[in-house]
C-alpha positions in Angstrom: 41.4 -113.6 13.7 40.5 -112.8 10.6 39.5 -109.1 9.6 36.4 -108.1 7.4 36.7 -105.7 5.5 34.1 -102.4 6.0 31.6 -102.3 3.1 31.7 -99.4 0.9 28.4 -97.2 1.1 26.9 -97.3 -2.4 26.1 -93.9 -4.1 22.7 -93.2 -4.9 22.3 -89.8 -6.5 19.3 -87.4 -6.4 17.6 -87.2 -9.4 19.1 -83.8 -10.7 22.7 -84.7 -9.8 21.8 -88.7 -12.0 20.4 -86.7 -14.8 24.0 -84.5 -14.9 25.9 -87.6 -14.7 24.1 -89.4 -17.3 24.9 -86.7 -19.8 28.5 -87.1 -19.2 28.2 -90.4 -19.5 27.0 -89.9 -23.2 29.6 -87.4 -24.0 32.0 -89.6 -22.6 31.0 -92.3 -25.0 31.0 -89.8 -27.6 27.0 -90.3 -27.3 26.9 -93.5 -29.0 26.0 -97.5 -27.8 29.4 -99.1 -26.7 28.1 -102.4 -28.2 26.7 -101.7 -31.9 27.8 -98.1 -32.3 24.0 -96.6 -33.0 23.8 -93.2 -32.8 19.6 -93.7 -31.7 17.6 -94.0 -28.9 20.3 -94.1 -26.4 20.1 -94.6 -22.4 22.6 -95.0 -19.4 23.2 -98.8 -18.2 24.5 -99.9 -15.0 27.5 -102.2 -15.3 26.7 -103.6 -11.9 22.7 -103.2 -11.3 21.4 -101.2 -8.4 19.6 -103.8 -7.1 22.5 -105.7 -6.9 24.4 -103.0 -4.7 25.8 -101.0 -7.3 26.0 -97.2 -7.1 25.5 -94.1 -9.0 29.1 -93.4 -9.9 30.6 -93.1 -13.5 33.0 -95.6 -13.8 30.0 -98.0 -13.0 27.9 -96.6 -16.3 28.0 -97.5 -20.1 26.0 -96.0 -22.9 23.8 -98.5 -24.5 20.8 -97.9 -27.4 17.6 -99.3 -26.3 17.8 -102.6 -27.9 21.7 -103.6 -26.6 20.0 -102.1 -23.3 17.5 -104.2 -23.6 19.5 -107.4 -24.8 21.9 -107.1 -21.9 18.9 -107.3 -19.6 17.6 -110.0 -21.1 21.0 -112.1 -20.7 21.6 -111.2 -17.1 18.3 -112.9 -15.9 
């Protein structure tokens, strides 16, 4: 018999504990995009979307300027 593995619970943070993490986030990128390097309007992207099970967690966020943000979006759907 084969054995299924248990699903991991996906992390959904409050919004003052998100708002904490998405600042590290930008320090940890050294608050710039990680696709074209701008410096400007900069926001916190999910690697692998909520809506598609992915969680609140660090390792699963990326730095991105509005546009990239935007573009990456855009190519997804």
């Amino acid at each position: 018999m084969k054995k299924i593995p248990a699903k991991n619970p996906r992390l959904r943070l409050d919004s003052t504990s998100y708002a904490k993490l998405q600042r590290q986030v930008l320090e940890r990128d050294g608050w710039r995009c990680q696709v074209c390097g701008s410096m400007q309007n900069l926001q916190v992207h999910h690697l692998k979307f909520r809506s598609h099970s992915g969680s609140d967690e660090e390792q699963n966020l990326i730095t991105l300027c509005a546009e990239c943000h935007e573009r990456m979006h855009g190519a997804r759907h």
